[in-house]
C-alpha positions as CSV (number, residue, x, y, z in Angstrom):
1,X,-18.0,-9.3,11.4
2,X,-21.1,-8.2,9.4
3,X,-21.0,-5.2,7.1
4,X,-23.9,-3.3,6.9
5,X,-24.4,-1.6,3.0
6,X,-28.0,-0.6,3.0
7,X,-29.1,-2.9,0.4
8,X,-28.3,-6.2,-1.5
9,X,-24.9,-7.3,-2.2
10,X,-24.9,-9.2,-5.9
11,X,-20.6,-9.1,-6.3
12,X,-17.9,-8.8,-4.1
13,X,-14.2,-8.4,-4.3
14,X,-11.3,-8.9,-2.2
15,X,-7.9,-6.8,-2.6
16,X,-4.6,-9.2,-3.7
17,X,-3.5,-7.6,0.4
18,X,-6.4,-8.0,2.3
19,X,-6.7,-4.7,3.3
20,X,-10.3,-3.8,0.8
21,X,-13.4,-5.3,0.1
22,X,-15.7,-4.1,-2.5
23,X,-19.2,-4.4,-3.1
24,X,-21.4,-4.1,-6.1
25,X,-25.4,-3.9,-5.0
26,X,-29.1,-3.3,-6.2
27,X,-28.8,0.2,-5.3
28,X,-26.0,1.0,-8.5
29,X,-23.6,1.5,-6.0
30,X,-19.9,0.4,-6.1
31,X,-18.7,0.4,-2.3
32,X,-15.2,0.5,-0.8
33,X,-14.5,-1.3,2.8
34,X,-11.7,-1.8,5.2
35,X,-11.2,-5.4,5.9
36,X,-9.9,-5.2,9.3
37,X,-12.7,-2.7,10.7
38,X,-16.1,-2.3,8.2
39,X,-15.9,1.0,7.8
40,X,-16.9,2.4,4.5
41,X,-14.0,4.1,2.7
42,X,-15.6,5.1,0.0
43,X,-18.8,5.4,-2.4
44,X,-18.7,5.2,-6.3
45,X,-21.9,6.0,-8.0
46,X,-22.5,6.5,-11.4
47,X,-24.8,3.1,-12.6
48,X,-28.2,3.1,-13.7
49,X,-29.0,-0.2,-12.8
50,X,-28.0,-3.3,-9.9
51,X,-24.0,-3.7,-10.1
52,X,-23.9,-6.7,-10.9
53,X,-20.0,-8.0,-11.2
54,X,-16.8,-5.9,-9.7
55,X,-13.2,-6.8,-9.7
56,X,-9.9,-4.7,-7.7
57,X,-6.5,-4.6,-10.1
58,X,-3.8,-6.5,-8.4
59,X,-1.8,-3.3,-6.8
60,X,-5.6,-2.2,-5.4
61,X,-5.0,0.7,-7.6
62,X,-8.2,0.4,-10.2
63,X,-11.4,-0.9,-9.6
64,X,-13.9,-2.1,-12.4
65,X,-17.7,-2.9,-11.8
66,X,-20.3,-4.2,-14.2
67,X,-24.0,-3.7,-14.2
68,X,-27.6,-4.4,-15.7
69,X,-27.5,-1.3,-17.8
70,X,-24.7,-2.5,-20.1
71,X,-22.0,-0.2,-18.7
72,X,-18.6,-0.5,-17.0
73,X,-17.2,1.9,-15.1
């Protein structure tokens, strides 16, 4: 399967159960996916600059991205 996002993908995490994948990309957005389909579940904006790094807590409950403009979210 290929997941379309729109622009490039610099980080990627997979959920501990398989079920999310998310994306951090050039266009300061932190992305949500279903596994099993590629639909977008969600959008998280809020960057300045490319996303550079994200991680998913183990129970899937938190998500934490870094980028170029020195923030976390």
């Amino acid at each position: 399967m290929t997941i379309e996002v729109g622009s490039d993908v610099l980080s990627i995490a997979l959920s501990n159960n398989g079920m999310q994948i998310v994306s951090g990309s050039r266009d300061k957005s932190v992305r949500v996916w279903d596994a099993s389909s590629g639909i977008e579940l969600k959008v998280l904006n809020g960057h300045t600059n490319w996303v550079t790094s994200v991680a998913i807590s183990n129970n899937s409950a938190q998500i934490v991205s870094g980028s170029h403009d020195k923030s976390t979210w």
